[in-house]
FIZABA-768218 format. One record per atom (N, C-alpha, C, O): residue number from 0; residue in one letter; atom name; z, x, y. Coordinates in steps of 0.2 Angstrom, whole numbers, plus 5000, padded with zeros to 4 digits. Last residue first. Example, Ala and Ser with C-alpha at 12.3 -4.5 7.8 and 13.67 -1.06 7.14 Angstrom:
2
ATOM pos code site    Z    X    Y
ATOM   1    s    N 5035 5064 4989
ATOM   1    s   CA 5036 5068 4995
ATOM   1    s    C 5039 5064 5000
ATOM   1    s    O 5040 5067 5006
ATOM   0    a    N 5039 5066 4972
ATOM   0    a   CA 5039 5062 4978
ATOM   0    a    C 5039 5066 4984
ATOM   0    a    O 5042 5071 4983
% end
This chain:
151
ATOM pos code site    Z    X    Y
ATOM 150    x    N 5924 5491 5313
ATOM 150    x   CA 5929 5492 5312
ATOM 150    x    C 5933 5495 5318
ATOM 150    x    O 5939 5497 5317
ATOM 149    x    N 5912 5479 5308
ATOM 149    x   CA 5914 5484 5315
ATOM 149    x    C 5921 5485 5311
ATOM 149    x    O 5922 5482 5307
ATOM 148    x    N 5903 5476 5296
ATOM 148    x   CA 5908 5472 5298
ATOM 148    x    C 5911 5480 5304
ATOM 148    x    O 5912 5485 5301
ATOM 147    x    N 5883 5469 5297
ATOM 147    x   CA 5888 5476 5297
ATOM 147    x    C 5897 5475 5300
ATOM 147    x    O 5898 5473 5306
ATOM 146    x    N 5871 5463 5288
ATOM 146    x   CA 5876 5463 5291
ATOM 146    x    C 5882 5467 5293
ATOM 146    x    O 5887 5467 5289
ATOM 145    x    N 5853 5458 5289
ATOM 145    x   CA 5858 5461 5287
ATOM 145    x    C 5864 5463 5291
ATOM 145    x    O 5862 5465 5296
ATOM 144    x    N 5839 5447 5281
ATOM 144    x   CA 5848 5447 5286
ATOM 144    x    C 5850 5454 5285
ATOM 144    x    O 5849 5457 5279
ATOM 143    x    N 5821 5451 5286
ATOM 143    x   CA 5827 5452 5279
ATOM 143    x    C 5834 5451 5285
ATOM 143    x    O 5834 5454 5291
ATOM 142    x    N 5808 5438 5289
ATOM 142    x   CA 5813 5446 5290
ATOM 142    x    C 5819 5448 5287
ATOM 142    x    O 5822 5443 5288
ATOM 141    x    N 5798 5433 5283
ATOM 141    x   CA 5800 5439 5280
ATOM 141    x    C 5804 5443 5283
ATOM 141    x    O 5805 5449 5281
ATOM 140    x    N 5795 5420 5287
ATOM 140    x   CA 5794 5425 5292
ATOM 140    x    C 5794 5432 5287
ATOM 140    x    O 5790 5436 5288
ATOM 139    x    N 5795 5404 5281
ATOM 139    x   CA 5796 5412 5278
ATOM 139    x    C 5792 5417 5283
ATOM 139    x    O 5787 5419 5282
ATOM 138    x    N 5797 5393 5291
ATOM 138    x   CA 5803 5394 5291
ATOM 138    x    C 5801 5403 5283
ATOM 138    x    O 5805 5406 5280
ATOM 137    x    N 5789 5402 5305
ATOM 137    x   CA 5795 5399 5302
ATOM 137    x    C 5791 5394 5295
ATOM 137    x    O 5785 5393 5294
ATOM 136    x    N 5782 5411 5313
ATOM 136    x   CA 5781 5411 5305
ATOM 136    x    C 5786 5407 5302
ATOM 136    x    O 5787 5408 5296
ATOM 135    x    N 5783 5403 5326
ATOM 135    x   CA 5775 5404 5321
ATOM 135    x    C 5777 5406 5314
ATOM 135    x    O 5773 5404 5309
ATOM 134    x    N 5798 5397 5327
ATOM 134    x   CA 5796 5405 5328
ATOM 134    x    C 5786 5401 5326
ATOM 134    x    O 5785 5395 5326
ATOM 133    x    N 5809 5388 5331
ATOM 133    x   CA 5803 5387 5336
ATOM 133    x    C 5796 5394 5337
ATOM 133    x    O 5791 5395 5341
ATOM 132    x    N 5817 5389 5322
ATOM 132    x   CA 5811 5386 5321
ATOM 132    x    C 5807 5384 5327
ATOM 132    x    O 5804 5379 5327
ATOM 131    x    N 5823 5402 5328
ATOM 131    x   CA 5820 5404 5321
ATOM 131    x    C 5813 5397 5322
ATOM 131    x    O 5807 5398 5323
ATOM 130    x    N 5832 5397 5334
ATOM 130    x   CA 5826 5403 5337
ATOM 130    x    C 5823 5402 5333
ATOM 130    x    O 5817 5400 5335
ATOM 129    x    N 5842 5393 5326
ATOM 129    x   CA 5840 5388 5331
ATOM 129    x    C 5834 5395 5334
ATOM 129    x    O 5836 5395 5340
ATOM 128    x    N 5848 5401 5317
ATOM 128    x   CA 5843 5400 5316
ATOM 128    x    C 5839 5395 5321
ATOM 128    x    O 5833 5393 5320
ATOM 127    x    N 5860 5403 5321
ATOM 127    x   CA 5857 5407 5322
ATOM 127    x    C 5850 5408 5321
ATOM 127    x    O 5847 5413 5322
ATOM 126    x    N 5868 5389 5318
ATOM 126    x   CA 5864 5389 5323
ATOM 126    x    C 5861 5396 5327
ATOM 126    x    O 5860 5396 5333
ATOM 125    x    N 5871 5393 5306
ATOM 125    x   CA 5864 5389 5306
ATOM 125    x    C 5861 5388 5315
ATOM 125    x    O 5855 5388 5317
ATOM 124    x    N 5878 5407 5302
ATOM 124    x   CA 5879 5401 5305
ATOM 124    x    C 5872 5399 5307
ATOM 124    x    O 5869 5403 5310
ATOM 123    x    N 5874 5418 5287
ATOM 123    x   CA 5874 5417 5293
ATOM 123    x    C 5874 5409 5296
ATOM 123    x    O 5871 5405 5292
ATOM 122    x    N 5873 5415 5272
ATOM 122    x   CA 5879 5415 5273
ATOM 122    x    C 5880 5415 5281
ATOM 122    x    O 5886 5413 5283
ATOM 121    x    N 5860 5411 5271
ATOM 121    x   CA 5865 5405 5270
ATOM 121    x    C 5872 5407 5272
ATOM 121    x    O 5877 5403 5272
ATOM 120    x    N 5854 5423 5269
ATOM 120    x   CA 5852 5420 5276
ATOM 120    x    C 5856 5413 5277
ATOM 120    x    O 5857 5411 5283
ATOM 119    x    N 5863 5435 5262
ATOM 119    x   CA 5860 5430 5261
ATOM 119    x    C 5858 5426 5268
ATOM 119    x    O 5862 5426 5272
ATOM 118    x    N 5861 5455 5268
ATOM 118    x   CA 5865 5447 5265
ATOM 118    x    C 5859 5439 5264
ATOM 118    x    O 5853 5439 5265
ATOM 117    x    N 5862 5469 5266
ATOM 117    x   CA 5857 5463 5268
ATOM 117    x    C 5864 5457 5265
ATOM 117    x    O 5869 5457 5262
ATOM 116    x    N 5873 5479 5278
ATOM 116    x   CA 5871 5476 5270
ATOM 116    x    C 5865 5470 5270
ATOM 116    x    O 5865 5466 5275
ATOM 115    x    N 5872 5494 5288
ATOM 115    x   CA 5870 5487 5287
ATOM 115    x    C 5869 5486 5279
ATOM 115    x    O 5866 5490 5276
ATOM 114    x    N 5872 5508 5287
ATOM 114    x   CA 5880 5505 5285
ATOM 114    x    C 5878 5498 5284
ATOM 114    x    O 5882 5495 5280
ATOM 113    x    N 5860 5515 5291
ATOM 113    x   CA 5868 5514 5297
ATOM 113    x    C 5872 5509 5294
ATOM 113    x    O 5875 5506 5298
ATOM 112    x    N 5854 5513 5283
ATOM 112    x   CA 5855 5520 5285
ATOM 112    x    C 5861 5519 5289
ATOM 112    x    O 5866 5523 5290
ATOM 111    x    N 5849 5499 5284
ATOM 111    x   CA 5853 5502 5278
ATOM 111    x    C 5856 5507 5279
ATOM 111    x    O 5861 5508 5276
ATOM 110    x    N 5841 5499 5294
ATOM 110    x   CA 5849 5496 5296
ATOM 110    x    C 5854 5499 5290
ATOM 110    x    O 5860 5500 5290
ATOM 109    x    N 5828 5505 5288
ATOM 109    x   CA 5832 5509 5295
ATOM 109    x    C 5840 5507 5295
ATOM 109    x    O 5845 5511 5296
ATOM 108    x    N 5827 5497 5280
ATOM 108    x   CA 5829 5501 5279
ATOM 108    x    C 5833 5505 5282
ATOM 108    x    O 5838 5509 5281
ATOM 107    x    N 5820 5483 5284
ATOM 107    x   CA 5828 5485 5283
ATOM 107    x    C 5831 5491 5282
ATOM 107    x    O 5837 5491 5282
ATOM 106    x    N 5809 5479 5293
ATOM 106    x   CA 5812 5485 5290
ATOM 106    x    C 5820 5484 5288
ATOM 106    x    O 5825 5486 5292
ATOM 105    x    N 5810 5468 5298
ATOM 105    x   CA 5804 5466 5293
ATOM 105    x    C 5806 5474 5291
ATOM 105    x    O 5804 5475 5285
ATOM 104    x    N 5828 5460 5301
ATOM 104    x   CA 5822 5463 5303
ATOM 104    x    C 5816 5464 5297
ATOM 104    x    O 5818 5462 5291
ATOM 103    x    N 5840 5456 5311
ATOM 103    x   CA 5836 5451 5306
ATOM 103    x    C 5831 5455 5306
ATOM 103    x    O 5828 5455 5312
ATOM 102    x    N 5858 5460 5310
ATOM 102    x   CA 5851 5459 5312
ATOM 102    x    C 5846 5456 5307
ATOM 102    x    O 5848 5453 5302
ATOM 101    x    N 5872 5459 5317
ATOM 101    x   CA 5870 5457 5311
ATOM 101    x    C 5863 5458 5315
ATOM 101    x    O 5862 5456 5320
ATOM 100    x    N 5891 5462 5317
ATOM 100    x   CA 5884 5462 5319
ATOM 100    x    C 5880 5460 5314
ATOM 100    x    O 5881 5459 5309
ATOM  99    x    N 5909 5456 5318
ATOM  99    x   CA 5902 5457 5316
ATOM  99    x    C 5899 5458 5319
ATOM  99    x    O 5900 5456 5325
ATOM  98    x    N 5918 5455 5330
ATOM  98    x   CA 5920 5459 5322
ATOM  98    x    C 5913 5461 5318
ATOM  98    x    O 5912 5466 5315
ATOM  97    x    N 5919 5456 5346
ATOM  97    x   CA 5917 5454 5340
ATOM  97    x    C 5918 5459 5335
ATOM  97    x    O 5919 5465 5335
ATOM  96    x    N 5924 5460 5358
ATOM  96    x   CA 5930 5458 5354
ATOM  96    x    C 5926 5457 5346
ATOM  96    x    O 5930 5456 5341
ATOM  95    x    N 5918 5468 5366
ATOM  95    x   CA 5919 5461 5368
ATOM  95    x    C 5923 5457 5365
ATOM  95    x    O 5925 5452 5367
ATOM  94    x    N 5920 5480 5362
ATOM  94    x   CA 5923 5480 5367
ATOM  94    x    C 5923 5473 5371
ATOM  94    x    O 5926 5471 5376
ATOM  93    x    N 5913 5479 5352
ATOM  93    x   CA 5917 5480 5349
ATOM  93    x    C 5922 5478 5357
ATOM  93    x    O 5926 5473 5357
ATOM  92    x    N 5899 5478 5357
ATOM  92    x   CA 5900 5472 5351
ATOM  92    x    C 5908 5473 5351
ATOM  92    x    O 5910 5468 5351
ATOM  91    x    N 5897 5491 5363
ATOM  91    x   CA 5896 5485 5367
ATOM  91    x    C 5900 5478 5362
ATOM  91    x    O 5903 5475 5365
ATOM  90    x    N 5896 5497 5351
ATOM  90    x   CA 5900 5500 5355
ATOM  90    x    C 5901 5493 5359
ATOM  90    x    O 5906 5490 5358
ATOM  89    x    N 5884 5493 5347
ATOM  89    x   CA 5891 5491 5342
ATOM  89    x    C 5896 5493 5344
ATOM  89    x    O 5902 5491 5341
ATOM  88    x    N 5876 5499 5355
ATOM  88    x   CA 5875 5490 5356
ATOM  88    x    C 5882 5489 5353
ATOM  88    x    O 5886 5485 5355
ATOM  87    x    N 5876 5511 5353
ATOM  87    x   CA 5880 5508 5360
ATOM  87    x    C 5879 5501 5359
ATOM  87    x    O 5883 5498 5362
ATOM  86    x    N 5871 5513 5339
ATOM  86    x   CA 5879 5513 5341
ATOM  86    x    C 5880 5512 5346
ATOM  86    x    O 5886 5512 5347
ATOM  85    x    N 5859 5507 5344
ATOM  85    x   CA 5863 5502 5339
ATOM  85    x    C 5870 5506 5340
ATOM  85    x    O 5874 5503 5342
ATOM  84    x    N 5855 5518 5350
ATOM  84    x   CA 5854 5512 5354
ATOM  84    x    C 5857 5506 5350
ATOM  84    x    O 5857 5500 5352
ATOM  83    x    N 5854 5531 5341
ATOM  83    x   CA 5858 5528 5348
ATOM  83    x    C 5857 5521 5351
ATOM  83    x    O 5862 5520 5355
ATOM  82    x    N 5845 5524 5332
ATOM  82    x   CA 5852 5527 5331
ATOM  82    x    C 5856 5524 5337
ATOM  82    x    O 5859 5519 5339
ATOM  81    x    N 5834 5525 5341
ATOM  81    x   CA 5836 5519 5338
ATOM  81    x    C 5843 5519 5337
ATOM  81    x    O 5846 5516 5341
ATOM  80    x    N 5833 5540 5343
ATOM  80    x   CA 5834 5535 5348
ATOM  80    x    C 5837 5529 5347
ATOM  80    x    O 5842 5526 5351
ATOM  79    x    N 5831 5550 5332
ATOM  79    x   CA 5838 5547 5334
ATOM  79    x    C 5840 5545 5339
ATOM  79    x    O 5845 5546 5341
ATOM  78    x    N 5817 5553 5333
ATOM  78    x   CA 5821 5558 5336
ATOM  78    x    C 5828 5554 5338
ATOM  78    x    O 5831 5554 5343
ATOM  77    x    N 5811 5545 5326
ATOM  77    x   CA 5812 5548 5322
ATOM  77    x    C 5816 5556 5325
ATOM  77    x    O 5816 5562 5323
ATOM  76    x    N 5798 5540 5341
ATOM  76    x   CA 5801 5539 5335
ATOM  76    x    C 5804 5544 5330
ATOM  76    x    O 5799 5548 5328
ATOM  75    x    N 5789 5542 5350
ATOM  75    x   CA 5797 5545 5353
ATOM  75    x    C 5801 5540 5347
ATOM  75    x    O 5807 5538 5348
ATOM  74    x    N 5778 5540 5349
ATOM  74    x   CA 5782 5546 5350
ATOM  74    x    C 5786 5549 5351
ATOM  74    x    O 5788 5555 5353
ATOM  73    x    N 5782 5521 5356
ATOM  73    x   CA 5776 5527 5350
ATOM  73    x    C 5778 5534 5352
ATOM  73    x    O 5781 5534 5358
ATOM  72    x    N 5799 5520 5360
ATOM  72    x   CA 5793 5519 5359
ATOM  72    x    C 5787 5524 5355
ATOM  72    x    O 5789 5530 5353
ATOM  71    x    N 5806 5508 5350
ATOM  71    x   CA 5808 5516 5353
ATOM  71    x    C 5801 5517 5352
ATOM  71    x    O 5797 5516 5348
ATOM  70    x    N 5820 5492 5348
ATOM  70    x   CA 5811 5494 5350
ATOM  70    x    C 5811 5503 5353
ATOM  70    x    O 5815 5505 5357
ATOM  69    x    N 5826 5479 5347
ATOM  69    x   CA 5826 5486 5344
ATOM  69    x    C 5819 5490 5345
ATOM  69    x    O 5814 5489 5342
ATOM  68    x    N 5828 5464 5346
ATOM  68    x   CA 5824 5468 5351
ATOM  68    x    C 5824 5476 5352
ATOM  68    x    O 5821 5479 5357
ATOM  67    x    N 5846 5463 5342
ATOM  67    x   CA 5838 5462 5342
ATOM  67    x    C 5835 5464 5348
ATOM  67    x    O 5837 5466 5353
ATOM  66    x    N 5860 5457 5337
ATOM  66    x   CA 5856 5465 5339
ATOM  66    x    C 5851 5463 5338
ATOM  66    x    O 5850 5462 5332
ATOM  65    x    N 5871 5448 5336
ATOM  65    x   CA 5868 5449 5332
ATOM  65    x    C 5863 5454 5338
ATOM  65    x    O 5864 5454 5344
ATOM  64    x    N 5889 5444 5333
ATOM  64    x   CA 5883 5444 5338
ATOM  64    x    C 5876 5447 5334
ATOM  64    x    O 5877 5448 5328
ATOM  63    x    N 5906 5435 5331
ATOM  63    x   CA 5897 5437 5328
ATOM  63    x    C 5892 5439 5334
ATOM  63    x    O 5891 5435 5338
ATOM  62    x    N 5914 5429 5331
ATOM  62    x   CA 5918 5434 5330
ATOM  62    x    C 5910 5438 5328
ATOM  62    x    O 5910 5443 5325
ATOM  61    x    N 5912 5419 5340
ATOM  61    x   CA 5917 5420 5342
ATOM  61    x    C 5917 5429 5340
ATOM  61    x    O 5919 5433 5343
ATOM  60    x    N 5894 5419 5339
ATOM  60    x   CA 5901 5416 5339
ATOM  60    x    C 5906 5419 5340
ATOM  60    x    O 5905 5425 5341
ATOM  59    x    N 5883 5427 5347
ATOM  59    x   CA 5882 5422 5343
ATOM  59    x    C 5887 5417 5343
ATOM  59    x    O 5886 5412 5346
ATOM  58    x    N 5878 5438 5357
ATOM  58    x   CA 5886 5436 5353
ATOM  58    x    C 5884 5430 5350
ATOM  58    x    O 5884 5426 5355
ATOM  57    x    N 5865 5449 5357
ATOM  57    x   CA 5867 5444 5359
ATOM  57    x    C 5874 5440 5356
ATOM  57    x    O 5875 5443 5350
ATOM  56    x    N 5860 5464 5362
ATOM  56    x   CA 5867 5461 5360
ATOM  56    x    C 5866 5456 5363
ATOM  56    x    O 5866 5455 5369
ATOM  55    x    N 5845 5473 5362
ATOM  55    x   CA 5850 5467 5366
ATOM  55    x    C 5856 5468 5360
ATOM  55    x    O 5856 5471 5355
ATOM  54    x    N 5836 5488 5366
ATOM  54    x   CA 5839 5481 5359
ATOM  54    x    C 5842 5480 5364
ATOM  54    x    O 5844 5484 5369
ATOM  53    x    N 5823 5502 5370
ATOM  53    x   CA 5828 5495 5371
ATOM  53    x    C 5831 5490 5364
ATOM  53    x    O 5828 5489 5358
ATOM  52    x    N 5816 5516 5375
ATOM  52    x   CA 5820 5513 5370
ATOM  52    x    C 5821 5506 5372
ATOM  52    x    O 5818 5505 5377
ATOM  51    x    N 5808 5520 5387
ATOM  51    x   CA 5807 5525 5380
ATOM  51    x    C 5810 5520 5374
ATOM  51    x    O 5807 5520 5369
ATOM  50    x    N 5803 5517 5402
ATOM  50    x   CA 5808 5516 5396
ATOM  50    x    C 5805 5518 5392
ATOM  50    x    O 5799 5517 5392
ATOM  49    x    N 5804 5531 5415
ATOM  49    x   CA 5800 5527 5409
ATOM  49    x    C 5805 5525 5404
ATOM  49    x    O 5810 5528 5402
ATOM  48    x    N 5808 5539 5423
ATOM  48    x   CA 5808 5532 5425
ATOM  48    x    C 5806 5529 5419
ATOM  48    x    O 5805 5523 5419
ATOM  47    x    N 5817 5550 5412
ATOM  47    x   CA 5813 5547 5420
ATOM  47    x    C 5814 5540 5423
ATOM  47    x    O 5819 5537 5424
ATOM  46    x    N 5818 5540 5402
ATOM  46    x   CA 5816 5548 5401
ATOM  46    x    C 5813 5545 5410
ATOM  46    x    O 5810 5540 5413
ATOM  45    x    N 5828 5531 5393
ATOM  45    x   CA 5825 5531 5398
ATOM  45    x    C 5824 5538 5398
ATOM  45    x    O 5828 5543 5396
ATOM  44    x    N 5834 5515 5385
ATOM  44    x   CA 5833 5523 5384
ATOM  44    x    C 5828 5525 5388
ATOM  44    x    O 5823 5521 5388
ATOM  43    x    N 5845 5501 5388
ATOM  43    x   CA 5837 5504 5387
ATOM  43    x    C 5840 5513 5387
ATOM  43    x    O 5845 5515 5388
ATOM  42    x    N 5851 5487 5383
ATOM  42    x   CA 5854 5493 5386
ATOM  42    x    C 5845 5496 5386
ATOM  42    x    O 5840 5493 5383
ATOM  41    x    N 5852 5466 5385
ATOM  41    x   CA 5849 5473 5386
ATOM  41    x    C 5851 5481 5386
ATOM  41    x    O 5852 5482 5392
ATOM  40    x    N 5859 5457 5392
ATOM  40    x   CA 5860 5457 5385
ATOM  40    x    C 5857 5466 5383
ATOM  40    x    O 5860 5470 5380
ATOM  39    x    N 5854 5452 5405
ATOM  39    x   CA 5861 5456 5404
ATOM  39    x    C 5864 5459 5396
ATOM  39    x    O 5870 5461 5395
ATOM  38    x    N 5842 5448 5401
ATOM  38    x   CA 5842 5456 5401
ATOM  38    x    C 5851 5459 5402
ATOM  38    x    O 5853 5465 5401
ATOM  37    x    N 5838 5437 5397
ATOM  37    x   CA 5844 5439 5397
ATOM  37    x    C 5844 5447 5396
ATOM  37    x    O 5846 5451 5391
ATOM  36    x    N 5829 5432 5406
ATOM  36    x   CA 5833 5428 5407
ATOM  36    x    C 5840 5432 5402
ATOM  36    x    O 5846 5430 5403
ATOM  35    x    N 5818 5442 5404
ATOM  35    x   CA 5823 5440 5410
ATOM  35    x    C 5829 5437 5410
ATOM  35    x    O 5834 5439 5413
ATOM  34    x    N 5816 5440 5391
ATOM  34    x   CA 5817 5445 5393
ATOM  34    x    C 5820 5445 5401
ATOM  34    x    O 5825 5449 5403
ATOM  33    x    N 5810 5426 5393
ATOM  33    x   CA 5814 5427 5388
ATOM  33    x    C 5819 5432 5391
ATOM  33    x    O 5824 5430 5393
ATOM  32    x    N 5798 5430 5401
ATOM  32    x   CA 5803 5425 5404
ATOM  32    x    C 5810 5425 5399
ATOM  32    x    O 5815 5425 5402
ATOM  31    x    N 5790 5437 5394
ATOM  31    x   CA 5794 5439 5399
ATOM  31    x    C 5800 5436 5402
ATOM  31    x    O 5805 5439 5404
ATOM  30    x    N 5794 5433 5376
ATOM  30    x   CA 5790 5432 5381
ATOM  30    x    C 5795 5437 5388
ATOM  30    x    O 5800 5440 5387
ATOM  29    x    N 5792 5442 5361
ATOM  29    x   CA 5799 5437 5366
ATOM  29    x    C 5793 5439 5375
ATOM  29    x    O 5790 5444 5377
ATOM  28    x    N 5788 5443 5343
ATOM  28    x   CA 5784 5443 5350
ATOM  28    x    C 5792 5441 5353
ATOM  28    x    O 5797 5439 5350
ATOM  27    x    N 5799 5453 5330
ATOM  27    x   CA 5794 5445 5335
ATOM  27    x    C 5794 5448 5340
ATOM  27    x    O 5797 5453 5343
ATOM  26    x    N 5790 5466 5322
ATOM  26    x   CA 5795 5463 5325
ATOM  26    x    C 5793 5456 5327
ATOM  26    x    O 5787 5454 5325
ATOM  25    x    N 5778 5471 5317
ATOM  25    x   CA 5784 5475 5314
ATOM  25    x    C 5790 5471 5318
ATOM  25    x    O 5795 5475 5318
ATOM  24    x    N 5766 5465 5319
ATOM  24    x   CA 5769 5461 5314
ATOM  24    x    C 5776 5468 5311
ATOM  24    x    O 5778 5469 5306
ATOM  23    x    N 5758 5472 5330
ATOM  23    x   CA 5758 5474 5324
ATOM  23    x    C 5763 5472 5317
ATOM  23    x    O 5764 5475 5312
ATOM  22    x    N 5763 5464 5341
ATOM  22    x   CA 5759 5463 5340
ATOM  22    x    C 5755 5468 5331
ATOM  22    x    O 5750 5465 5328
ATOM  21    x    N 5779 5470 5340
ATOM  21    x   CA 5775 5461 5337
ATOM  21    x    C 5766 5461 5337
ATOM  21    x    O 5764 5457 5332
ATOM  20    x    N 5774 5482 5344
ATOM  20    x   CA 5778 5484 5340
ATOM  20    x    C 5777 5475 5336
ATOM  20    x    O 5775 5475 5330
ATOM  19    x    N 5770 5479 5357
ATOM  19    x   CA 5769 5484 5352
ATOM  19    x    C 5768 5483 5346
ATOM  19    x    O 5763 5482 5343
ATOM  18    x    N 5779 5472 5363
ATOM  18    x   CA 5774 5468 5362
ATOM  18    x    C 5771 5472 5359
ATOM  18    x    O 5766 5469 5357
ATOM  17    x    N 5790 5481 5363
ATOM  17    x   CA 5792 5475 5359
ATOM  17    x    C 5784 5471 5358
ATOM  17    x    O 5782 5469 5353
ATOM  16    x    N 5786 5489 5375
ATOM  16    x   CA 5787 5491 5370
ATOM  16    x    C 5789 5485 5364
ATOM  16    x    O 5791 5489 5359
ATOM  15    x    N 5784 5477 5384
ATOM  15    x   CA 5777 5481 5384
ATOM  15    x    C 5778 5485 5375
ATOM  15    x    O 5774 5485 5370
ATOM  14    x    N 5796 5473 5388
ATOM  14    x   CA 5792 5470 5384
ATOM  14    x    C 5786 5472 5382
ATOM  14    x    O 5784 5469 5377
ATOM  13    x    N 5800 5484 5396
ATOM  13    x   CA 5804 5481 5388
ATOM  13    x    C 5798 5476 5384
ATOM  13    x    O 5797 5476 5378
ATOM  12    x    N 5791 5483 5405
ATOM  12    x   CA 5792 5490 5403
ATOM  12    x    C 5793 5488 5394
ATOM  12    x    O 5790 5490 5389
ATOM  11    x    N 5796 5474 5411
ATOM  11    x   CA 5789 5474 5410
ATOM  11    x    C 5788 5480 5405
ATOM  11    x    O 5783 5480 5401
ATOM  10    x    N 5811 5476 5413
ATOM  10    x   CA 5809 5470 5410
ATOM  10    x    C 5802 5472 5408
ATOM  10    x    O 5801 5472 5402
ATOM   9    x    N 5817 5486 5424
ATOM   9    x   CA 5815 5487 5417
ATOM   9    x    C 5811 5482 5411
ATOM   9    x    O 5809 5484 5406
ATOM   8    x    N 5820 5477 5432
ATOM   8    x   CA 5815 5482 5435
ATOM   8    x    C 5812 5484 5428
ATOM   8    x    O 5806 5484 5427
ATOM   7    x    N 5832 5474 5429
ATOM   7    x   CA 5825 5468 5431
ATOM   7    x    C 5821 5472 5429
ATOM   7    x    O 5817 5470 5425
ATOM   6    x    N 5839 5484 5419
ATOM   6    x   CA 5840 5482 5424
ATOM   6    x    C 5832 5477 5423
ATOM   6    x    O 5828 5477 5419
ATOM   5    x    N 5851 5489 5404
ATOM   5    x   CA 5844 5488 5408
ATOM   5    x    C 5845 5485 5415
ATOM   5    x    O 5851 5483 5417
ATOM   4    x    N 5862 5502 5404
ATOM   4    x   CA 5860 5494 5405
ATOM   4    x    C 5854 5493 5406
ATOM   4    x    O 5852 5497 5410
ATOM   3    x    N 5855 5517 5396
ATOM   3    x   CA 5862 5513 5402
ATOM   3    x    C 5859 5504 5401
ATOM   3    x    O 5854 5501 5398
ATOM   2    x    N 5855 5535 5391
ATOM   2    x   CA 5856 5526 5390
ATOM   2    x    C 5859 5522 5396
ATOM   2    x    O 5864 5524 5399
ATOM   1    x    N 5842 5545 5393
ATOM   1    x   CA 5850 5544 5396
ATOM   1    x    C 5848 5536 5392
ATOM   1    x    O 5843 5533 5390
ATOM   0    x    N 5834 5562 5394
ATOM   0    x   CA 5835 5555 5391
ATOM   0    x    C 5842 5553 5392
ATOM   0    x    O 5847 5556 5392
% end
């Protein structure tokens, strides 16, 4: 098992486990095209040739990014894959300069484990929410903020 950037190749792969995981109302849907266009945002977990893992880092604003697309797949949960795949992304978050991370998820618990505080959905910048109303479940989707200050 290894971490590294995602690549093209891994696109179909990434979506397959995200389309899981939304299709069961534990994440959103993000189309292929979505997933290309910003796979440089991407790291994946990888057993062979199989992706096992994935989440992006996207940066939001100057001092903010937010982490999504969290996805480990069936069997291969509760072996501290996720784990890994948020300390490289926060690793990644630190090395661009950002101060914050922040996810938006229908489990909060897991982000609780790693130091995430829920927050207010008003205390994030609105134009975080420019995805949101283009969602199906807009505007109460249920997915709870929550925010981790890097150190």
């Amino acid at each position: 098992m290894k971490i590294r950037p995602a690549k093209v190749s891994d696109v179909k792969q990434i979506h397959k486990l995200i389309e899981y995981y939304a299709d069961n109302k534990e994440m959103l849907h993000r189309s292929l095209n979505a997933i290309y266009e910003n796979i440089q945002e991407f790291v994946v977990v990888v057993e062979g040739d199989k992706v096992i893992g994935c989440g992006a880092l996207h940066v939001s604003w100057d001092d903010l990014a937010e982490i999504k697309a969290l996805a480990v797949g069936k069997g291969y949960t509760k072996k501290g894959i996720g784990k890994q795949i948020m300390k490289t992304l926060e690793k990644n978050a630190k090395l661009l300069g950002v101060k914050k991370v922040f996810v938006l998820s229908f489990k909060p618990q897991f982000f609780e484990k790693l130091k995430y505080n829920v927050v207010a959905k008003e205390t994030l910048p609105h134009k975080i929410w420019s995805e949101c109303i283009n969602c199906h479940l807009f505007p109460d989707c249920g997915e709870v903020p929550l925010l981790k200050k890097l150190k």
